[in-house]
NULUMLO-400138 format. One record per residue (C-alpha): x, y, z negated; residue in one letter; residue number from 1. Coordinates in Angstrom, 2 decimals. Each point is the difference from the previous one (the first is absolute). Example, Ala and Ser with C-alpha at 12.3 -4.5 7.8 and 13.67 -1.06 7.14 Angstrom:
! residues 2
+---------+---------+---------+------+------+
:      px :      py :      pz : resn : resi :
+---------+---------+---------+------+------+
:   12.30 :   -4.50 :   -7.80 :    a :    1 :
:    1.37 :    3.44 :    0.66 :    s :    2 :
+---------+---------+---------+------+------+
END
This chain:
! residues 295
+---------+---------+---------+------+------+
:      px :      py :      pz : resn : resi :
+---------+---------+---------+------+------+
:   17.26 :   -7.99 :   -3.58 :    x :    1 :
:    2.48 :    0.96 :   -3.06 :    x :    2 :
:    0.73 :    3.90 :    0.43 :    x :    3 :
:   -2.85 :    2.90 :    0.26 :    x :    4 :
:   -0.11 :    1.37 :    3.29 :    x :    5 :
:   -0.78 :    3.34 :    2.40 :    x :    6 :
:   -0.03 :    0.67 :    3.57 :    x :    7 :
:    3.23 :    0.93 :    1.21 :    x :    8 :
:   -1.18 :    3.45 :    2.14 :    x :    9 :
:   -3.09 :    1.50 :    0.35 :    x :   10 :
:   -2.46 :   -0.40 :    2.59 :    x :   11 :
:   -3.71 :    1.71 :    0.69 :    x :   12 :
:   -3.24 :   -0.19 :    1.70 :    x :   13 :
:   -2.88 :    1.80 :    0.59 :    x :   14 :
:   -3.46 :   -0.40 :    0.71 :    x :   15 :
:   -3.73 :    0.25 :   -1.69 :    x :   16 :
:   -1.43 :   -0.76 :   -2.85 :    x :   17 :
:   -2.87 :   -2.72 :    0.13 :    x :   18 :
:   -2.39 :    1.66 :   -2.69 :    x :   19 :
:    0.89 :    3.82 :    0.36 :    x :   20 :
:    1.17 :    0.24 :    3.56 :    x :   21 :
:    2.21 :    2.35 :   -0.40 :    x :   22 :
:    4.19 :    0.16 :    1.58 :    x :   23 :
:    1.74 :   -1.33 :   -2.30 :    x :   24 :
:    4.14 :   -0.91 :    0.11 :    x :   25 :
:    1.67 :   -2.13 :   -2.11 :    x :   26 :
:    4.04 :   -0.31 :   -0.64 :    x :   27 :
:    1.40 :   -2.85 :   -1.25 :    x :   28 :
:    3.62 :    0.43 :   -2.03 :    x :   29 :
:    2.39 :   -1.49 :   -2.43 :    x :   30 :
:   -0.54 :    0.26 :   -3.38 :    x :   31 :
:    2.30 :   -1.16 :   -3.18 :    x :   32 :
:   -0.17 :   -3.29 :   -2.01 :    x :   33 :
:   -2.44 :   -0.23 :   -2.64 :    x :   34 :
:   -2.50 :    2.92 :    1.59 :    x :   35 :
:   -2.46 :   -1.94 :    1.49 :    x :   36 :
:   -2.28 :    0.98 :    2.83 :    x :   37 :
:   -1.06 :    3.97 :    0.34 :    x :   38 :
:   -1.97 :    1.78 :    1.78 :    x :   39 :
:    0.90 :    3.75 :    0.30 :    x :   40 :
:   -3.06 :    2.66 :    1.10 :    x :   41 :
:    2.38 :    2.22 :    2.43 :    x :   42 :
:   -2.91 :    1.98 :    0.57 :    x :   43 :
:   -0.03 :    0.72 :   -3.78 :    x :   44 :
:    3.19 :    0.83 :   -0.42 :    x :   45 :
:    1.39 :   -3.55 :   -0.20 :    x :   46 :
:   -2.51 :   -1.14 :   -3.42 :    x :   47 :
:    0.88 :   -3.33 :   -0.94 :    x :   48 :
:   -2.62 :   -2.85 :   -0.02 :    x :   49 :
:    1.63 :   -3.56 :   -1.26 :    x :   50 :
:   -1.17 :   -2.76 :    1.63 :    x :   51 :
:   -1.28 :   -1.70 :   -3.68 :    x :   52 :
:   -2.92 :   -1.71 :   -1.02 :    x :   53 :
:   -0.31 :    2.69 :   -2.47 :    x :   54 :
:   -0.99 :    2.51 :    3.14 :    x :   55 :
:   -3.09 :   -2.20 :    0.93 :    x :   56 :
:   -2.83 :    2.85 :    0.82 :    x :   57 :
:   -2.36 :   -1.17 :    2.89 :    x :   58 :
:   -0.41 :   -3.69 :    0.83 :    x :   59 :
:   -3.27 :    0.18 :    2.23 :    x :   60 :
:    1.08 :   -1.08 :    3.62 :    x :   61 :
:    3.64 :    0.87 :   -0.96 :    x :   62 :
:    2.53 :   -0.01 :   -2.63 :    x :   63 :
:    0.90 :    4.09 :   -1.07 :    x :   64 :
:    2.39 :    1.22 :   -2.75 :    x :   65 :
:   -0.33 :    3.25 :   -1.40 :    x :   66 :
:    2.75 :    1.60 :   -1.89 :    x :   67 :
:   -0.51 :    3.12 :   -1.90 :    x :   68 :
:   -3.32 :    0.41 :    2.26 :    x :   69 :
:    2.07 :   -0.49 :    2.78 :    x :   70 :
:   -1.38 :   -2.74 :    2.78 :    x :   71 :
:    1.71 :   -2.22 :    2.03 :    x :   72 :
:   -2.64 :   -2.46 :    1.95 :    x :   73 :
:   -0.10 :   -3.07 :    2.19 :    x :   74 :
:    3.25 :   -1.29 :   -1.89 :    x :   75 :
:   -0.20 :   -3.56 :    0.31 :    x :   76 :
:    1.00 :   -1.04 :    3.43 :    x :   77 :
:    3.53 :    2.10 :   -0.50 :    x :   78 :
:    0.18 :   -1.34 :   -3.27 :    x :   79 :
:   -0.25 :   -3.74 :    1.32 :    x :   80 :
:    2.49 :    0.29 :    1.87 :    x :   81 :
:    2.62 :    1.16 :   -2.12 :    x :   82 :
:   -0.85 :   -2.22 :   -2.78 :    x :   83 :
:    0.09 :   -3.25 :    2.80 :    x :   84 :
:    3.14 :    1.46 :    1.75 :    x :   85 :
:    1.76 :    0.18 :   -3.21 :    x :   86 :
:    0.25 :    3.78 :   -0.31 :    x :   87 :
:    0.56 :    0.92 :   -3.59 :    x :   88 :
:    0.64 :    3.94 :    0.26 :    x :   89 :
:   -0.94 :    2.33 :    2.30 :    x :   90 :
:   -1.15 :    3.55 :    0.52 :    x :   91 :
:   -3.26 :    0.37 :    2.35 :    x :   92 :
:   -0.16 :    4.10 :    1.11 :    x :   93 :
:   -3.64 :    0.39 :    0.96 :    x :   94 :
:   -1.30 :    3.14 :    1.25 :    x :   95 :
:   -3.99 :   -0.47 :   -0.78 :    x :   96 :
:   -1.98 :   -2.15 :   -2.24 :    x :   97 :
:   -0.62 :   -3.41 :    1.76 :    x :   98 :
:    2.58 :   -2.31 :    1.47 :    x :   99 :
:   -0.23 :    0.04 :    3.56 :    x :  100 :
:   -1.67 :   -3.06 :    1.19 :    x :  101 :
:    1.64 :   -0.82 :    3.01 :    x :  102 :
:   -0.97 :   -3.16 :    1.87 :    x :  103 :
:   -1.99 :   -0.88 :   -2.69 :    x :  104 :
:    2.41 :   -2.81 :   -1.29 :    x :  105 :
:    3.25 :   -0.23 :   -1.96 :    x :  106 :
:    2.09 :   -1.03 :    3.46 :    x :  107 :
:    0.90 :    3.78 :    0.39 :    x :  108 :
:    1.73 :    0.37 :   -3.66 :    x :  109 :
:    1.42 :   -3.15 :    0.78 :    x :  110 :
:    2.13 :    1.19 :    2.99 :    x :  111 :
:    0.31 :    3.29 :   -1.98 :    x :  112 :
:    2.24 :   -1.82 :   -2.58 :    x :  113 :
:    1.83 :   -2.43 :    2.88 :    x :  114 :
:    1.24 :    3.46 :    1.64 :    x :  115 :
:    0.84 :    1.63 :   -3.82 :    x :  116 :
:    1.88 :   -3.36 :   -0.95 :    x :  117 :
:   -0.03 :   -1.44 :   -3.53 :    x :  118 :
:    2.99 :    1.13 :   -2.29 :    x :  119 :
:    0.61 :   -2.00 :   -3.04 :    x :  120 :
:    1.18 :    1.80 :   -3.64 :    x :  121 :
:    1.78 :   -1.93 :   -2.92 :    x :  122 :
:   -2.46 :    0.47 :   -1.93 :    x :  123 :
:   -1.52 :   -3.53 :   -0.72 :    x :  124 :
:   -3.91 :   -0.15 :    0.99 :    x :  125 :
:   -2.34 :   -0.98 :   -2.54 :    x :  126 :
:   -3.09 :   -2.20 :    0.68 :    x :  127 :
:   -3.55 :    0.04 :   -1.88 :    x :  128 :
:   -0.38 :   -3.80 :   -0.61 :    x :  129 :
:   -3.51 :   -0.66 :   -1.21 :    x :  130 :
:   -0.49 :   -2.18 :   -3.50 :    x :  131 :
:   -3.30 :   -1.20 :    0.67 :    x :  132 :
:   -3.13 :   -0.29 :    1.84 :    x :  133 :
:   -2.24 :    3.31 :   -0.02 :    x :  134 :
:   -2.83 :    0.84 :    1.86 :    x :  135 :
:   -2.50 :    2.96 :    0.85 :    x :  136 :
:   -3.74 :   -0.90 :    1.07 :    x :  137 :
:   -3.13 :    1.92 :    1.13 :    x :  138 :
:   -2.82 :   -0.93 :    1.90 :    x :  139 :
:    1.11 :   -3.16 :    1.14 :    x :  140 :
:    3.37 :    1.79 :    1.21 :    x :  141 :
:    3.42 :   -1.25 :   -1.56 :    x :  142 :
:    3.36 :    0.52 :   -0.04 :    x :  143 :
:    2.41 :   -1.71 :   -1.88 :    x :  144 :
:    3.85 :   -0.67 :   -0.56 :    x :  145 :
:    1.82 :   -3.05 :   -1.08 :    x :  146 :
:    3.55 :   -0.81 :   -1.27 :    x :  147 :
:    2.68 :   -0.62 :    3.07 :    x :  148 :
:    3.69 :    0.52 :    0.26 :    x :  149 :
:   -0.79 :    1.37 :    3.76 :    x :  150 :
:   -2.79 :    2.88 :    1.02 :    x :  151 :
:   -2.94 :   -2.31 :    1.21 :    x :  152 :
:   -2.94 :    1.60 :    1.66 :    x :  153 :
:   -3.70 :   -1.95 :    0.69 :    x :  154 :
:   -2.40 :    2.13 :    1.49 :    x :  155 :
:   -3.70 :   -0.84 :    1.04 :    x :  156 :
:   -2.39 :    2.33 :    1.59 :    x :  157 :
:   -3.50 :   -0.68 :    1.11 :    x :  158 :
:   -1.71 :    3.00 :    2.25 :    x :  159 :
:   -3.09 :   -0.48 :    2.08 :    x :  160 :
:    0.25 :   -0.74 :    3.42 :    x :  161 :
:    2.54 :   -0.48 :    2.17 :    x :  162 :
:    2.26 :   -0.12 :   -2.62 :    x :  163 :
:   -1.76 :   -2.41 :   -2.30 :    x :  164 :
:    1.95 :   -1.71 :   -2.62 :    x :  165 :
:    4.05 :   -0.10 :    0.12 :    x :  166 :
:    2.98 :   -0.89 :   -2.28 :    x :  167 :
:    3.67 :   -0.10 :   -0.04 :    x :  168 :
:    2.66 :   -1.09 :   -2.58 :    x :  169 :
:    3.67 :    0.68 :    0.59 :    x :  170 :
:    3.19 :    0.64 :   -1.52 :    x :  171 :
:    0.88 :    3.83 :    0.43 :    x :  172 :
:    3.93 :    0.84 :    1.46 :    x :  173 :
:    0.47 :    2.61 :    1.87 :    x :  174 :
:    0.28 :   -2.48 :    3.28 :    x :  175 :
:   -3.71 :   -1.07 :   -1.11 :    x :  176 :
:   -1.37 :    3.25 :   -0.50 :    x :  177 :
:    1.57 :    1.37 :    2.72 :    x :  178 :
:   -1.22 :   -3.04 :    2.45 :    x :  179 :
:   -3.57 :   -0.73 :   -1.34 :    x :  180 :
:   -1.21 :    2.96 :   -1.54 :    x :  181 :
:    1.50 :    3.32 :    1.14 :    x :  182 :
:   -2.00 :   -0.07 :    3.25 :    x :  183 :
:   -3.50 :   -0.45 :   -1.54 :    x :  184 :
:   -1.86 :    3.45 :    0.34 :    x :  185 :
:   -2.78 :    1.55 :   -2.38 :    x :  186 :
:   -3.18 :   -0.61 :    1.58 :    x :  187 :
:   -3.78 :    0.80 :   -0.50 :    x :  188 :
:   -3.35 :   -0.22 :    1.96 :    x :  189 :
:   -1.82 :    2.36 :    2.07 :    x :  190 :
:   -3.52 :   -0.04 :   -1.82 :    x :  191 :
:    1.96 :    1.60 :   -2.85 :    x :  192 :
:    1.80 :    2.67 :    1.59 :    x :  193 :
:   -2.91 :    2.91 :   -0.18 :    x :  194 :
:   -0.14 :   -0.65 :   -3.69 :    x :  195 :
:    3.70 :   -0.23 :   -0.45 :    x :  196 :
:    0.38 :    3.45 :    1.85 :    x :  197 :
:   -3.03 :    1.12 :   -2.44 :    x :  198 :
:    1.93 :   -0.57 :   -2.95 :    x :  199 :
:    3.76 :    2.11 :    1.84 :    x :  200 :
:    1.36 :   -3.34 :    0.71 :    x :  201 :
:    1.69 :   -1.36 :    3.30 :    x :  202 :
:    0.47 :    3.31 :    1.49 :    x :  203 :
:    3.08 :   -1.34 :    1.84 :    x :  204 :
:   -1.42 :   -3.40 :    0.44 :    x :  205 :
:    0.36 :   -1.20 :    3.81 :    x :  206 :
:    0.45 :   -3.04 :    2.11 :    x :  207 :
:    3.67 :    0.91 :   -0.15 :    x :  208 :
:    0.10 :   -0.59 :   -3.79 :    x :  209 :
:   -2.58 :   -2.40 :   -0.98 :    x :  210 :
:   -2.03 :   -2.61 :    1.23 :    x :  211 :
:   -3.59 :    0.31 :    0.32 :    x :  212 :
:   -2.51 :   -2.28 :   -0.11 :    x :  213 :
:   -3.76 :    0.23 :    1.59 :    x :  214 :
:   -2.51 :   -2.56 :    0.65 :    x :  215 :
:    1.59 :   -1.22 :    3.39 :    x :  216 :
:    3.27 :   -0.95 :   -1.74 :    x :  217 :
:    3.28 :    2.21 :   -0.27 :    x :  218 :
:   -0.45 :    3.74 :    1.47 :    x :  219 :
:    3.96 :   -0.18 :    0.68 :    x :  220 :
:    1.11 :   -0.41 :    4.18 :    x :  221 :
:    3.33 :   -2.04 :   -1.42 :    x :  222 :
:   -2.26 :   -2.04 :   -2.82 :    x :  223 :
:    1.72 :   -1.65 :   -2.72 :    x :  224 :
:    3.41 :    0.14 :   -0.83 :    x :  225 :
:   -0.65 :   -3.63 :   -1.69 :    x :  226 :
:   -3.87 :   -2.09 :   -0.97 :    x :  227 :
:    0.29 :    0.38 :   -3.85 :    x :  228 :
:    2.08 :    3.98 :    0.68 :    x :  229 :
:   -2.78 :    1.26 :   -2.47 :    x :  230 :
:    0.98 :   -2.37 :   -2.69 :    x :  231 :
:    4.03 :    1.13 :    0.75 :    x :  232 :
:   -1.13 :    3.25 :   -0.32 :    x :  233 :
:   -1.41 :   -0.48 :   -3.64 :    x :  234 :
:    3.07 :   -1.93 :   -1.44 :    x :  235 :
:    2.09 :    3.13 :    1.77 :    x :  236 :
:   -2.01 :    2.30 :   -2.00 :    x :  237 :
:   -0.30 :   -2.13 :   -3.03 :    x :  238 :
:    4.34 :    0.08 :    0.52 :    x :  239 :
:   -0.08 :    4.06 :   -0.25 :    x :  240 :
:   -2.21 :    0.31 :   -2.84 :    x :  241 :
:    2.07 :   -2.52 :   -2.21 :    x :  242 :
:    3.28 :    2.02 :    1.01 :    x :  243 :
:   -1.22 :    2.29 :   -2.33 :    x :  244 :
:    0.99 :   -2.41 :   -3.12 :    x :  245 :
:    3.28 :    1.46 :    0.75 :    x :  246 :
:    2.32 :   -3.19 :    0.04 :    x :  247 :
:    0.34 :   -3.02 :    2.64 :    x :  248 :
:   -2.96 :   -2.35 :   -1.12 :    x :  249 :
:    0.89 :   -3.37 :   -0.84 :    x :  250 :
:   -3.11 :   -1.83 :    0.10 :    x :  251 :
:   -3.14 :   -1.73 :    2.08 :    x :  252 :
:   -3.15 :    2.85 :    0.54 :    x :  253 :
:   -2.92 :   -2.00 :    1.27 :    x :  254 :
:   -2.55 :    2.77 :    0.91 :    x :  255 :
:   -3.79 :   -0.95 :    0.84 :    x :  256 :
:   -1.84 :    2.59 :    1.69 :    x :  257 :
:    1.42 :    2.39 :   -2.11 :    x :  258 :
:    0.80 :    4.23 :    1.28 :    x :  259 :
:    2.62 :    2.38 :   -0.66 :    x :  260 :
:   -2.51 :    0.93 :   -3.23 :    x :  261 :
:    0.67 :   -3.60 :   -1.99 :    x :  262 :
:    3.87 :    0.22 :    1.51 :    x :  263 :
:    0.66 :    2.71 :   -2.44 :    x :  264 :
:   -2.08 :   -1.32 :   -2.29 :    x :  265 :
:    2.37 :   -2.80 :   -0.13 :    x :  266 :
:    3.07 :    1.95 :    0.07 :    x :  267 :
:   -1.22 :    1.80 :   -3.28 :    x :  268 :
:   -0.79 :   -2.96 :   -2.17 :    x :  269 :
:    3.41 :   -0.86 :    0.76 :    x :  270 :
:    1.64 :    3.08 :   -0.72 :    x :  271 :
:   -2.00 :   -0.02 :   -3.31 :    x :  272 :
:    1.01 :   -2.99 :   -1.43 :    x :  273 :
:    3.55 :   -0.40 :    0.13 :    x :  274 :
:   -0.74 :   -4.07 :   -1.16 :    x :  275 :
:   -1.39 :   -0.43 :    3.31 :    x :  276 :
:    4.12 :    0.64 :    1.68 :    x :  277 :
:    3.41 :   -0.19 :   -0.45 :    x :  278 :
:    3.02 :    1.56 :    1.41 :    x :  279 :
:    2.58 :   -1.96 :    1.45 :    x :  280 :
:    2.93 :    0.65 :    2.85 :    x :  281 :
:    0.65 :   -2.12 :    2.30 :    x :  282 :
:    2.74 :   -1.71 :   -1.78 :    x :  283 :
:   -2.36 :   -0.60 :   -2.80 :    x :  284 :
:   -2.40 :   -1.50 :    1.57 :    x :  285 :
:    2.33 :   -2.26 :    2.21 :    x :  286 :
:    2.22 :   -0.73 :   -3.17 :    x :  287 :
:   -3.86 :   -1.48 :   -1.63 :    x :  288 :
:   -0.90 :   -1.42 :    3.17 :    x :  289 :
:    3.79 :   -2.22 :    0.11 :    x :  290 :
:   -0.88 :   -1.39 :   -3.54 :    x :  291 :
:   -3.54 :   -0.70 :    0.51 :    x :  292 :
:    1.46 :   -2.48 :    2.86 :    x :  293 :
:    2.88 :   -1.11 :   -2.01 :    x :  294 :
:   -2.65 :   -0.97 :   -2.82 :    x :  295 :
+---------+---------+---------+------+------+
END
C-alpha cells in the first residue's frame, strides 16, 4: 500500500474489560496523516496516550502504555488489527482504562473497521525495513527478526496439554490476518484461574471471551475455533505489540515461545539502534526491488 491511511467514519463498541472488569466503550474515528494511532481518556477529559513503543508500562499478561501516569491496558488485540488491516491513523475514545475485550479475539475490530471503511491520504506511507538479523533471548525463549521486503511472521508455541506444541509461518496481508488469525481468542486454563483472580487479573474473563482449558480438555460448549487457535492467538498478539514500532514492518519475526514481555523487548532494541532499520516508501523499496531483478 503507497498512501497512509484512516477509517473513513467512526464506529464504537462496548463491552468489559478482561483484567479490570469494568464497562468500558470505545469509539473509533478519523484522524489526520502523519498522527498515528491515539488513544484519548474521555473519562479524563480526553488525555492523550500515543500508541508508541515509548508508552510501554506493564507487559505481564498484557501489553499497557502509560502516558503522563495515565493507563491504557489490554492494547494489543486492537492494536493488531489496525496494524494488519492497514490502519495508519486513528483516534480510539475510551472511556476507562482497559480495552474492552470483547469475544476475546481480534474478529470484532476487524468488522469494526469493514463497517468504518478505509480512506486513503496522499501522503506516501513509509515502511520500517529491517537491515539485519537481531534477536532477544531468555530462558530458552526467543524472538527474532530477519531482513524481508514483505512482513513475515513464524510463530511457535509449546503449552502443556491439550495444546502441546504448535507453529505457524505465514505471510501477513490483511486477507491473511483477517482469514487465519483474527478469529483465534486469548485463552488460559482453569487450575490457574484462583491465582490469576489473586493477583486482580481476569475479572471479566468468561467462556464468552476466552477459552479455558481443564484436565478433561476445552471448558468451551462450541470448542475450538481451529486445533493450533492458541498458537494464532500468540502471533495475533505478537502482531499488536510490534504495532507499537510505529511504521508497517518490513521483515520475517520468528518468535519461539516468547510473551508480550520479550515482544517489547524486541521492539526496543530496534528502536535503539537505528542500524538495525531503514526507512523506505513504497516506491523505494519497489524502485530497489526492480533493479535487484534487473541485476
Amino acid at each position: 500500500m503507497r498512501f497512509e491511511t484512516t477509517v473513513r467514519r467512526p464506529v464504537e463498541a462496548q463491552g468489559v474489560g478482561l483484567h479490570s472488569g469494568v464497562a468500558v466503550r470505545i469509539r473509533v474515528t478519523p484522524a489526520p496523516a502523519g498522527s498515528g494511532i491515539v488513544f484519548l481518556r474521555t473519562d479524563l477529559e480526553n488525555f492523550a496516550v500515543p500508541a508508541s513503543w515509548r508508552n510501554v508500562a506493564r507487559v505481564s499478561y498484557a501489553t499497557s502504555l502509560m502516558h503522563h501516569g495515565v493507563l491504557i491496558s489490554t492494547t494489543e488485540h486492537l492494536l493488531s488489527v489496525f496494524y494488519a488491516m492497514g490502519i495508519d491513523n486513528a483516534r480510539v475514545e475510551i472511556d476507562n482504562l482497559e480495552v474492552p475485550i470483547l469475544d476475546g479475539s481480534g474478529l470484532p475490530f476487524v468488522r469494526l473497521i469493514e463497517e468504518a471503511g478505509i480512506q486513503q491520504f496522499r501522503r506516501r506511507r513509509r515502511y520500517l525495513h529491517i537491515r539485519r538479523p537481531i534477536s532477544v533471548e531468555d530462558k530458552g525463549k526467543r524472538i527474532s527478526i530477519l531482513p524481508a521486503d514483505s512482513f513475515r511472521l513464524t510463530c511457535d508455541t509449546d503449552y502443556p496439554a491439550p495444546v502441546g506444541r504448535q507453529s505457524i509461518e505465514m505471510e501477513v496481508t490483511p486477507q491473511t490476518f483477517a482469514s487465519g488469525l483474527a478469529f483465534a481468542r486469548t485463552f488460559g486454563w482453569e487450575a490457574d484461574l484462583a491465582q490469576m483472580r489473586d493477583m486482580g487479573l481476569i475479572r471479566g474473563a468468561s467462556l464468552e471471551n476466552a477459552v479455558c482449558f481443564a484436565d478433561g480438555g476445552v471448558m468451551n460448549p462450541e470448542g475450538m475455533r481451529a486445533p493450533d487457535e492458541c498458537c494464532r492467538h500468540k502471533a495475533l498478539d505478537l502482531i499488536g505489540d510490534l504495532a507499537l514500532l510505529g511504521k508497517p514492518l518490513l521483515g520475517h519475526v520468528i518468535a519461539e515461545r516468547a510473551g508480550h514481555a520479550m515482544h517489547a523487548a524486541l521492539v526496543a532494541r530496534i528502536m535503539s539502534d537505528p542500524t538495525v532499520y531503514e526507512v523506505l516508501t513504497f516506491d523505494q523499496l519497489a524502485s530497489r526491488v526492480t533493479h535487484a531483478l534487473v541485476r
